[in-house]
ZADRENZA-503452 format. One record per residue: y, x, z of N, C-alpha, C in turn; residue in one letter. Coordinates in nm, 2 decimals. Atoms other than C-alpha are relative to their C-alpha. Example, Ala and Ser with C-alpha at 12.3 -4.5 7.8 and 13.67 -1.06 7.14 Angstrom:
2
SITE n_north n_east   n_up ca_north ca_east  ca_up c_north c_east   c_up residuo
SITE   -0.12   0.09   0.00    -0.45    1.23   0.78    0.12   0.09   0.00       A
SITE   -0.11  -0.09   0.00    -0.11    1.37   0.71    0.11  -0.08   0.08       S
END
This chain:
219
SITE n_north n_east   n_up ca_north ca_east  ca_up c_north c_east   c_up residuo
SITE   -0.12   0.08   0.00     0.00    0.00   0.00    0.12   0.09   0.00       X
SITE   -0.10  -0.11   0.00     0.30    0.16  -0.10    0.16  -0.05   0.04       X
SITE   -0.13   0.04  -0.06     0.67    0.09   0.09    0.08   0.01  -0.04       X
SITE   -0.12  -0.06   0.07     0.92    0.04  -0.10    0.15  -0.04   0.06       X
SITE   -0.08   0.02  -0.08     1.20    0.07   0.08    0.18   0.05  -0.12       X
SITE   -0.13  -0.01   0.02     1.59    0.02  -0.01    0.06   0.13  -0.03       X
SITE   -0.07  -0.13  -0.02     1.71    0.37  -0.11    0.15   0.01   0.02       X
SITE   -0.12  -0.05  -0.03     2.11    0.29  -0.11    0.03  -0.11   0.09       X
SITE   -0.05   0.08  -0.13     2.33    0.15   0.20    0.11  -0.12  -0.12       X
SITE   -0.11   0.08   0.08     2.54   -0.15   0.09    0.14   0.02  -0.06       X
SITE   -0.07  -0.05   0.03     2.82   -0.06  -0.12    0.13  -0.12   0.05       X
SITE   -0.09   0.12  -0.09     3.11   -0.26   0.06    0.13   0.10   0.02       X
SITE   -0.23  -0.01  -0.06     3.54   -0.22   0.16    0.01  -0.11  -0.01       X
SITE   -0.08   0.11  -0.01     3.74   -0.42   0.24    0.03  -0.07  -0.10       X
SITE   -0.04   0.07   0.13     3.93   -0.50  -0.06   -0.10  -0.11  -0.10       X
SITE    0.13   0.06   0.06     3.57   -0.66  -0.21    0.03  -0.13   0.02       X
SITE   -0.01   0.14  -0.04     3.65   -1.00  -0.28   -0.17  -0.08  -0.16       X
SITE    0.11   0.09   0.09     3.31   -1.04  -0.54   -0.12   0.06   0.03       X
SITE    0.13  -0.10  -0.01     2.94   -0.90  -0.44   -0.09  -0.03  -0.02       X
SITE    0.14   0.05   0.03     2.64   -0.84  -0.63   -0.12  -0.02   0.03       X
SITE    0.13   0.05  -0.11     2.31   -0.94  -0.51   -0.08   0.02  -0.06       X
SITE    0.15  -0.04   0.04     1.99   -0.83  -0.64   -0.11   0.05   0.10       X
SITE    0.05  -0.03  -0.06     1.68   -0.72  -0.52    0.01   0.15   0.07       X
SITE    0.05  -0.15  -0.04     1.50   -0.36  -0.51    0.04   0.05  -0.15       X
SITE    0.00  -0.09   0.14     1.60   -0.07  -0.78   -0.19   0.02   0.00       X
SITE    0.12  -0.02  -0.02     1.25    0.03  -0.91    0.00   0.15   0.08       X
SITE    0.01  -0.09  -0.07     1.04    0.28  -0.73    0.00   0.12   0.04       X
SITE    0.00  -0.13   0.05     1.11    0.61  -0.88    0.17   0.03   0.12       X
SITE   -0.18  -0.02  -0.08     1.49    0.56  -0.69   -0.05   0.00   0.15       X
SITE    0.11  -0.01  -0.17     1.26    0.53  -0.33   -0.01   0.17   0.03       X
SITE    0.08  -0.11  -0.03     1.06    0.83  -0.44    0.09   0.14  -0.03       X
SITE   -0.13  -0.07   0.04     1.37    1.04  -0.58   -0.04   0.04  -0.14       X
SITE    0.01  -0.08   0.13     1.18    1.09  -0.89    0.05  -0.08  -0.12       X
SITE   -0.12   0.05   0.09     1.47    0.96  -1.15   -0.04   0.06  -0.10       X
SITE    0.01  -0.03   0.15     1.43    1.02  -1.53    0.15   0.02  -0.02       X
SITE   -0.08  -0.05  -0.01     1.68    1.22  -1.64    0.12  -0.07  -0.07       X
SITE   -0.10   0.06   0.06     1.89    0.95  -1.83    0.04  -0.10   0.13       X
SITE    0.00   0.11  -0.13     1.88    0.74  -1.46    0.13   0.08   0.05       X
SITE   -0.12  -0.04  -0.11     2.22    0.72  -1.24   -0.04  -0.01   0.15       X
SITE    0.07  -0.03  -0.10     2.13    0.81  -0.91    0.14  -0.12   0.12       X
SITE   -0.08   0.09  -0.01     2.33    0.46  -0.79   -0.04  -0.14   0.00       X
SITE    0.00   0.19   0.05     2.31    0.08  -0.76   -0.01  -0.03  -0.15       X
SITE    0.01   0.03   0.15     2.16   -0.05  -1.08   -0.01   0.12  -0.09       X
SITE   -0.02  -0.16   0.08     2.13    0.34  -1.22   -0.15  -0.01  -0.12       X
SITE    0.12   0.03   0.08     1.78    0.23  -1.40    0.05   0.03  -0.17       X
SITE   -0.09  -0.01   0.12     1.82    0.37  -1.73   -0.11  -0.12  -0.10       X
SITE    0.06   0.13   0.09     1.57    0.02  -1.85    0.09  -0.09   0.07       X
SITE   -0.07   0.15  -0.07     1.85   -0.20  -1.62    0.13   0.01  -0.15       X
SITE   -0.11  -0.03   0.06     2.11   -0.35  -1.84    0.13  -0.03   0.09       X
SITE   -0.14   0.04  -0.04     2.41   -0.41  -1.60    0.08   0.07  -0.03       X
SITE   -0.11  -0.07   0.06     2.61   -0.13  -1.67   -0.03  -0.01  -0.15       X
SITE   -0.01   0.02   0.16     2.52   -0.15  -2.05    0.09  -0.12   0.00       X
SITE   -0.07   0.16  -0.01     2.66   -0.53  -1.99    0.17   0.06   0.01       X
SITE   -0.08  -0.01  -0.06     2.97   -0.43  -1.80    0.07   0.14  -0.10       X
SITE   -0.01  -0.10   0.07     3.00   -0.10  -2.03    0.08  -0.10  -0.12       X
SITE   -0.05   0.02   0.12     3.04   -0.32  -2.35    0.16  -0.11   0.03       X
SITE   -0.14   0.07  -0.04     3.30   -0.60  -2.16    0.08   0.06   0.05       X
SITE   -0.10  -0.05  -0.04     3.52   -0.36  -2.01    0.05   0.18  -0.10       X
SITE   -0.04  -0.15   0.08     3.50   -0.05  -2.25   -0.03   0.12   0.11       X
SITE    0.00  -0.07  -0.10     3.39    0.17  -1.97   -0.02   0.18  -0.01       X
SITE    0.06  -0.13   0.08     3.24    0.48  -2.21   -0.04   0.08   0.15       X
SITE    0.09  -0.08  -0.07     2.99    0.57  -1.90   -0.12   0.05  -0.06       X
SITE    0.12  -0.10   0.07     2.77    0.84  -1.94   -0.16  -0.03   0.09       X
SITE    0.07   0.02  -0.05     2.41    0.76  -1.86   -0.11   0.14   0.01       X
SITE    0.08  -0.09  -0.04     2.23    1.04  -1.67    0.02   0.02   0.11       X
SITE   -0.03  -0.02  -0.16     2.17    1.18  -1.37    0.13   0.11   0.07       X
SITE   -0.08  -0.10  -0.03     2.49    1.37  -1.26    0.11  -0.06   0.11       X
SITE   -0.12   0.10  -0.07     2.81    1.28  -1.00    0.10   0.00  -0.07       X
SITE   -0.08   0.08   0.10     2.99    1.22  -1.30   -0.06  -0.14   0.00       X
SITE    0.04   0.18   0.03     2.84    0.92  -1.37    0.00  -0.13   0.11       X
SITE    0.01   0.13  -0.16     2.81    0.76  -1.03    0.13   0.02   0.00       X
SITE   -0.15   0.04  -0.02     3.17    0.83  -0.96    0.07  -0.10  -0.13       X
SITE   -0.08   0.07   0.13     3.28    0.64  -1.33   -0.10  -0.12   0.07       X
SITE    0.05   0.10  -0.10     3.04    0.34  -1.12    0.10  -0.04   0.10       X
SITE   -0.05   0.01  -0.15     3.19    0.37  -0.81    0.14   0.00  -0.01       X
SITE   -0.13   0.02   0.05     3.53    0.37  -0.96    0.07  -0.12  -0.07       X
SITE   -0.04   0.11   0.09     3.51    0.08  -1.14   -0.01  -0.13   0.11       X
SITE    0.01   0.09  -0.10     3.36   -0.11  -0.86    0.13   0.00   0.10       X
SITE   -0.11  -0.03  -0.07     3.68    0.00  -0.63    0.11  -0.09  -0.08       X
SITE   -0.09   0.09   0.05     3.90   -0.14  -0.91   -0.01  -0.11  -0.03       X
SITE    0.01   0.12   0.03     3.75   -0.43  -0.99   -0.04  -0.07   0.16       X
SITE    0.05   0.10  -0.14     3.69   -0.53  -0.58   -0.13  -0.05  -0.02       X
SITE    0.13   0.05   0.02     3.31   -0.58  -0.67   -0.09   0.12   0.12       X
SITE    0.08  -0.09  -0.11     3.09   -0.44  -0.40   -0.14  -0.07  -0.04       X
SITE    0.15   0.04   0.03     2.70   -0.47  -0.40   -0.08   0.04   0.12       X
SITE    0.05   0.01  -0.04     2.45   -0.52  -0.18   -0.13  -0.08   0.00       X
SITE    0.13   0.08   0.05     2.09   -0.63  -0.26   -0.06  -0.05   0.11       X
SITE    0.08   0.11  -0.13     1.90   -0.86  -0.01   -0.11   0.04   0.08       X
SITE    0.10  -0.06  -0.07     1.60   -0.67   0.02    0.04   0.13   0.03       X
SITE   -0.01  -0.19  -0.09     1.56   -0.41   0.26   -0.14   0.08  -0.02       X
SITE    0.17  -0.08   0.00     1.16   -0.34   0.21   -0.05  -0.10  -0.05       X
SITE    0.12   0.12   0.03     0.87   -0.48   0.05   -0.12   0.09   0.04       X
SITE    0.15  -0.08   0.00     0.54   -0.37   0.05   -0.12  -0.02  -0.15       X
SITE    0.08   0.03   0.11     0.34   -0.32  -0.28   -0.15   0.00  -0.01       X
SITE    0.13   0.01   0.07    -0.02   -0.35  -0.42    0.00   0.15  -0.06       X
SITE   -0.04  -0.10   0.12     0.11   -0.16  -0.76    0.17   0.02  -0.01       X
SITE   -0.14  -0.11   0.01     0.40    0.10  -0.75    0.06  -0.03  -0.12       X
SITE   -0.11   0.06   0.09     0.62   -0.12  -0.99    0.11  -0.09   0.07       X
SITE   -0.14   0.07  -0.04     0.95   -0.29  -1.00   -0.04  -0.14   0.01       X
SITE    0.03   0.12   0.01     0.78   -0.65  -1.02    0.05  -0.09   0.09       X
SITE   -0.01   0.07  -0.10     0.96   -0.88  -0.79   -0.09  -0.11   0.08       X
SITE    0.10   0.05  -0.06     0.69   -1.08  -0.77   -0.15   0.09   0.04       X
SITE    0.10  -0.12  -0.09     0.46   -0.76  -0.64    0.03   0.00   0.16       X
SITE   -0.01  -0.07  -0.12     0.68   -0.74  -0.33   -0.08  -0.12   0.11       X
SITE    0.06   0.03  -0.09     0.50   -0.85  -0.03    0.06   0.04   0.15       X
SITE   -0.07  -0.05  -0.12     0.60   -0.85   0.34    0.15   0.01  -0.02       X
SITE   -0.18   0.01   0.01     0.97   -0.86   0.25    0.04   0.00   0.12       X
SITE   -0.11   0.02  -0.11     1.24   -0.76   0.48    0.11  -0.04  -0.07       X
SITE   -0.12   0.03  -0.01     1.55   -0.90   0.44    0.13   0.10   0.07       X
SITE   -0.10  -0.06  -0.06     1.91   -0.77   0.46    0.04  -0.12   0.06       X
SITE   -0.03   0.15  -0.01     2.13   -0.98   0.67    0.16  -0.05  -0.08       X
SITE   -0.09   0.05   0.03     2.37   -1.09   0.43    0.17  -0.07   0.05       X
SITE   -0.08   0.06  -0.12     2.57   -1.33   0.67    0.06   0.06   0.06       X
SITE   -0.03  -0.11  -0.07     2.63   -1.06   0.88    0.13   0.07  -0.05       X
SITE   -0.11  -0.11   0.05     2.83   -0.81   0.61    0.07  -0.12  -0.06       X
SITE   -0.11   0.11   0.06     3.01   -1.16   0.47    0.11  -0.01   0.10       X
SITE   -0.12   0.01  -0.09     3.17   -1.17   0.81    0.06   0.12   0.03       X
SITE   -0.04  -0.16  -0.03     3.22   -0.81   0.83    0.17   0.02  -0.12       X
SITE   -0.10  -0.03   0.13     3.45   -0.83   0.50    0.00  -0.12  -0.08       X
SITE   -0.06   0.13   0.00     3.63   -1.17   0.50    0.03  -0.01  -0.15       X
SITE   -0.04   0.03   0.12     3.74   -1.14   0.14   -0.03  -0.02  -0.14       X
SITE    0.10   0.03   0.07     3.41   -1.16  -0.06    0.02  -0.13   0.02       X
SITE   -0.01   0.14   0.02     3.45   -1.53  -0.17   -0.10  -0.02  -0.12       X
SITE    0.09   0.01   0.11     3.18   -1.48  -0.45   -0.13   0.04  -0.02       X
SITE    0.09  -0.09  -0.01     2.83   -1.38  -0.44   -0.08   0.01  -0.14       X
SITE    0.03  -0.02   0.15     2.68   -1.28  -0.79   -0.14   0.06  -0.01       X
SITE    0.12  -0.04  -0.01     2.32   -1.27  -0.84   -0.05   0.02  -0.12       X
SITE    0.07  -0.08   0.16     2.12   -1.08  -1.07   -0.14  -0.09   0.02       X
SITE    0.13   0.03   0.04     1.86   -1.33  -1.12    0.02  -0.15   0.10       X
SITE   -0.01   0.12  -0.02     1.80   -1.69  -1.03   -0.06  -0.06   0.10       X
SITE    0.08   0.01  -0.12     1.57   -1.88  -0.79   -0.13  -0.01  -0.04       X
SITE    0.09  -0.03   0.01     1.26   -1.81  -0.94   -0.07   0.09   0.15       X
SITE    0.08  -0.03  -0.08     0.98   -1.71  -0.66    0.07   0.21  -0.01       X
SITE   -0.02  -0.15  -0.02     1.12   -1.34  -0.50    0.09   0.01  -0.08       X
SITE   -0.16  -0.07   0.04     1.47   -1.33  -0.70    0.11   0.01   0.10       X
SITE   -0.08   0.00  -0.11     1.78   -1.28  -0.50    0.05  -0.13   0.05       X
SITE   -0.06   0.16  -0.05     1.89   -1.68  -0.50   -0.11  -0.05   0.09       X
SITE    0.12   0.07  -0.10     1.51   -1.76  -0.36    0.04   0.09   0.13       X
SITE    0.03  -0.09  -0.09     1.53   -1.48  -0.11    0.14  -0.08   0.06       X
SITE   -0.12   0.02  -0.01     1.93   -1.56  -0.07   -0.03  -0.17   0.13       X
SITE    0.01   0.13  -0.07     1.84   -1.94   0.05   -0.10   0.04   0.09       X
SITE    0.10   0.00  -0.12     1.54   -1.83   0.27    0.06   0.03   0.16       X
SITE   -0.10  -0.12  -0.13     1.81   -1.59   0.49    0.11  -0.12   0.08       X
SITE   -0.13   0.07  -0.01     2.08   -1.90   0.50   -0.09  -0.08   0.09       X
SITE    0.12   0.10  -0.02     1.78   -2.17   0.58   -0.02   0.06   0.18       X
SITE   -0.02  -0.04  -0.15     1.75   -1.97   0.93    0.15  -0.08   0.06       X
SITE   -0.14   0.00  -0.09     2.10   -2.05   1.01    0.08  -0.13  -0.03       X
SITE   -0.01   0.16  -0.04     2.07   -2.43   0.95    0.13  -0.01  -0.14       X
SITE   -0.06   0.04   0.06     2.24   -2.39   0.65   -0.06  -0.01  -0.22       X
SITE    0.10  -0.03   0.17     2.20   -2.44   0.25    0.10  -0.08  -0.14       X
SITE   -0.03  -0.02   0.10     2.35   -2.44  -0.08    0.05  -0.16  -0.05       X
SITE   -0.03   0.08   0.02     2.54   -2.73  -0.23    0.03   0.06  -0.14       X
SITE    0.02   0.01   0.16     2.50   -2.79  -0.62    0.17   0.00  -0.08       X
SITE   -0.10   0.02   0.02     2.85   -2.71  -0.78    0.01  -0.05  -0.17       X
SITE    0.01   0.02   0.15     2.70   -2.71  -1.16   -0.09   0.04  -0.03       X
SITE    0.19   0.00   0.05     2.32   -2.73  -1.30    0.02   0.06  -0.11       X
SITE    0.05  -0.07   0.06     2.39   -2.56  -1.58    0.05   0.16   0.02       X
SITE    0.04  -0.14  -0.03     2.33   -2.22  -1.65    0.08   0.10  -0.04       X
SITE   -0.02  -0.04  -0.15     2.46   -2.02  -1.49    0.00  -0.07   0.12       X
SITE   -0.04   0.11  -0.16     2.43   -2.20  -1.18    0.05   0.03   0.12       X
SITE   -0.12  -0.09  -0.11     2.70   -2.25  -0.95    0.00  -0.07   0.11       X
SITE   -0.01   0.07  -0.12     2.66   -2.30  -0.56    0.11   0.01   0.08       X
SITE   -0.08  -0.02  -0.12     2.85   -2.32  -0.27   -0.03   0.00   0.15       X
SITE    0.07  -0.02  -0.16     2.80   -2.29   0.09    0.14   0.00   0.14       X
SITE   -0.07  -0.09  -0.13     3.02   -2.22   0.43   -0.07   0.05   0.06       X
SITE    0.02  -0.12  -0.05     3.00   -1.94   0.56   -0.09  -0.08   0.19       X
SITE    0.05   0.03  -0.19     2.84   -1.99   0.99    0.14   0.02   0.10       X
SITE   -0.12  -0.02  -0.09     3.15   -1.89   1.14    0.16  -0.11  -0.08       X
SITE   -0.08   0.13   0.04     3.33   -2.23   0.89    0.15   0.02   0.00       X
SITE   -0.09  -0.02   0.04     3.60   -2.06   0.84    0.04   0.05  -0.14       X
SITE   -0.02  -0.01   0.13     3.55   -2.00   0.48   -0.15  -0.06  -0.08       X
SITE    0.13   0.03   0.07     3.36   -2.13   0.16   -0.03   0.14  -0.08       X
SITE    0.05  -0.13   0.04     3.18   -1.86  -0.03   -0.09  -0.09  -0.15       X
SITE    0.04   0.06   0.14     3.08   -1.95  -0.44   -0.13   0.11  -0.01       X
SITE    0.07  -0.08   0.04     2.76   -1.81  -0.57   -0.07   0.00  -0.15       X
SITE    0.01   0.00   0.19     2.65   -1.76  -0.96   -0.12   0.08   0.05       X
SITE    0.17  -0.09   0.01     2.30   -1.70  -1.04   -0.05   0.04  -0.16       X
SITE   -0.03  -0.02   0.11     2.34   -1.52  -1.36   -0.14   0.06  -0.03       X
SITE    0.11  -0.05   0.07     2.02   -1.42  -1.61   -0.02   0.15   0.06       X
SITE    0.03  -0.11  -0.05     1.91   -1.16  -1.46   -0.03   0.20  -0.10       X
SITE    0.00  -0.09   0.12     1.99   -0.77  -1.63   -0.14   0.10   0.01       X
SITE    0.13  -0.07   0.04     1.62   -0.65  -1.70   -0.06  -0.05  -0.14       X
SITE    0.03   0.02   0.18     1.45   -0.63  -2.03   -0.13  -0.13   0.04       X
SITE    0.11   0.09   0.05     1.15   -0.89  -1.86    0.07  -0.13   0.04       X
SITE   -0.03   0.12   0.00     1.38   -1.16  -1.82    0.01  -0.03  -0.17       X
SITE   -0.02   0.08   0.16     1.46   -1.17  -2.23   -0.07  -0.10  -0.03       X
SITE    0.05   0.16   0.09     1.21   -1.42  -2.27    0.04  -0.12   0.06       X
SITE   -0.08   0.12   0.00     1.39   -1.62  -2.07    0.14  -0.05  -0.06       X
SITE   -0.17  -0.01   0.05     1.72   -1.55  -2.25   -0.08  -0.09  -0.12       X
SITE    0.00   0.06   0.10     1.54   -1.65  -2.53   -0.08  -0.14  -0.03       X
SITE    0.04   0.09   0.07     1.42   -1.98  -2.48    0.10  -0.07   0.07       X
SITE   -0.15   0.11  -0.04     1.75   -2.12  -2.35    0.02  -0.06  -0.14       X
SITE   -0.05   0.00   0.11     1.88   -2.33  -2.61    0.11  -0.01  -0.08       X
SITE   -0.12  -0.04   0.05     2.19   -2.24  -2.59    0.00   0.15  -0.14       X
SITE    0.03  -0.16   0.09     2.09   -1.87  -2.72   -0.07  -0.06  -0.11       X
SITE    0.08   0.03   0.07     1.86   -2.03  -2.97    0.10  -0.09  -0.15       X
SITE   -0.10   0.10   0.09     2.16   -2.24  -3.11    0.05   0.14  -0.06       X
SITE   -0.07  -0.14   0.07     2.36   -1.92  -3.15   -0.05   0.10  -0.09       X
SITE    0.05  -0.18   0.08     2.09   -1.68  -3.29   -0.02  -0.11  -0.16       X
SITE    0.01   0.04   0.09     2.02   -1.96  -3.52    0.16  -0.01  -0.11       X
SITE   -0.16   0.01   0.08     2.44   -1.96  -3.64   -0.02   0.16  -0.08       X
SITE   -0.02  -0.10   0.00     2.39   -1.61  -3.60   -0.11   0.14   0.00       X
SITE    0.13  -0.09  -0.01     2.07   -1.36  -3.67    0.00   0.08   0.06       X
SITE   -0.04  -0.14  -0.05     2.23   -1.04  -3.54    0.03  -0.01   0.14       X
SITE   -0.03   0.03  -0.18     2.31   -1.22  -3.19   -0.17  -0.01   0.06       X
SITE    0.10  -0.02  -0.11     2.08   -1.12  -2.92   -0.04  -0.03   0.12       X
SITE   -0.04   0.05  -0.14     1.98   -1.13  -2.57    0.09   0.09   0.07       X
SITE   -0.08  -0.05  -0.11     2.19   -0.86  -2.45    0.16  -0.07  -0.03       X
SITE   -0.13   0.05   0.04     2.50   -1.02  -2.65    0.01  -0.14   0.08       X
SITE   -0.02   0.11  -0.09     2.40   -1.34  -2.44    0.05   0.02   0.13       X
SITE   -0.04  -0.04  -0.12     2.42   -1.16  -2.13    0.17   0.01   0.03       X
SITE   -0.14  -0.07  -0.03     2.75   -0.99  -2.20    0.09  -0.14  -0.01       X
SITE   -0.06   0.13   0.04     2.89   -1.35  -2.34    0.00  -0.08   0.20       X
SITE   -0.01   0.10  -0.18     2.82   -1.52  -1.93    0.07   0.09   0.06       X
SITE   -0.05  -0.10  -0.12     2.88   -1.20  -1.74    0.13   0.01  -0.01       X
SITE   -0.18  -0.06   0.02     3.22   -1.17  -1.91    0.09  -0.10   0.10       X
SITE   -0.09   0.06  -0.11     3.35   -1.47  -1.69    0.02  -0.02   0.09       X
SITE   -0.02  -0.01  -0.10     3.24   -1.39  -1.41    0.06   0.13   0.09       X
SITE   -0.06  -0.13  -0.03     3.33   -1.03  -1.38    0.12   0.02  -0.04       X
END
């Protein structure tokens, strides 16, 4: 059984008024052993697309490899744009030494709630993936669900957008559960039929040009 445990601490400041939510990086970022095009960083996966996403909507020309060039052109963008990140899981426990979210087992939880009150000015939580069994929205409601509380429906379609108060009711907090940036969600990019409408206007449109097309509103 192999532990795969959280390799980075939650990226958080003050100023953070939006934060991303995903699971686990895969295991190679645990074990330190990175492939040399990997950022050694939140989302650094040289198979993740978020920064490719965020790269093509903001023009960002990051270099993808392992060096502290590249994390700092990350960690700089997150600073200006007030986006902080913090993934939900803290540990799983695997079978098979893959990224599979549905491999992890034993799940710990971070406690979310906790760094929301820490840094009053996150009013947005932005999830890389939906409520499918073990994404961060399933995981996300299991952690709230303790604390007597739970997700009100602001719009069914997709992207889907909730809302919540916070436990301490002095604020609401929005959450977006955006397609999630890995290459094994594409097949679900591609049986939306929104994307199905478009590839059909359009042959050369994709799923990453879907991605970038939602992400752009919300980032």
């Amino acid at each position: 059984m192999f532990l795969h445990t959280h390799p980075y601490k939650p990226f958080l400041f003050p100023e953070a008024t939006k934060l991303i939510v995903g699971t686990l990086p895969p295991p190679r970022f645990t074990t330190g052993d990175l492939k040399p095009d990997d950022v050694d960083f939140c989302y650094g996966s040289r198979n993740g697309l978020l920064w490719p996403i965020l790269d093509r909507i903001f023009n960002l020309d990051l270099k993808y490899e392992t060096t502290e060039y590249a994390v700092t052109q990350r960690r700089n963008f997150l600073l200006e744009r007030k986006i902080g990140v913090c993934d939900i899981v803290a540990s799983a426990e695997r079978d098979k030494i893959d990224a599979s979210d549905l491999g992890m087992q034993h799940v710990k939880l971070r406690n979310l709630l906790h760094h929301l009150s820490r840094y009053p000015s996150i009013k947005t939580l932005l999830f890389m993936g939906g409520n499918s069994k073990n994404g961060p929205e399933y995981f996300f409601r299991r952690h709230i669900r303790e604390y007597g509380i739970s997700l009100e429906v602001i719009s069914s379609e997709i992207p889907r957008i909730h809302e919540f108060v916070h436990p301490t009711g002095k604020k609401k907090i929005s959450t977006v559960s955006l397609i999630a940036p890995s290459g094994a969600a594409n097949r679900a990019v591609g049986s939306l039929m929104a994307y199905k409408k478009m590839k059909l206007e359009n042959p050369t449109f994709n799923t990453l040009d879907y991605r970038v097309m939602q992400y752009r509103e919300f980032f």
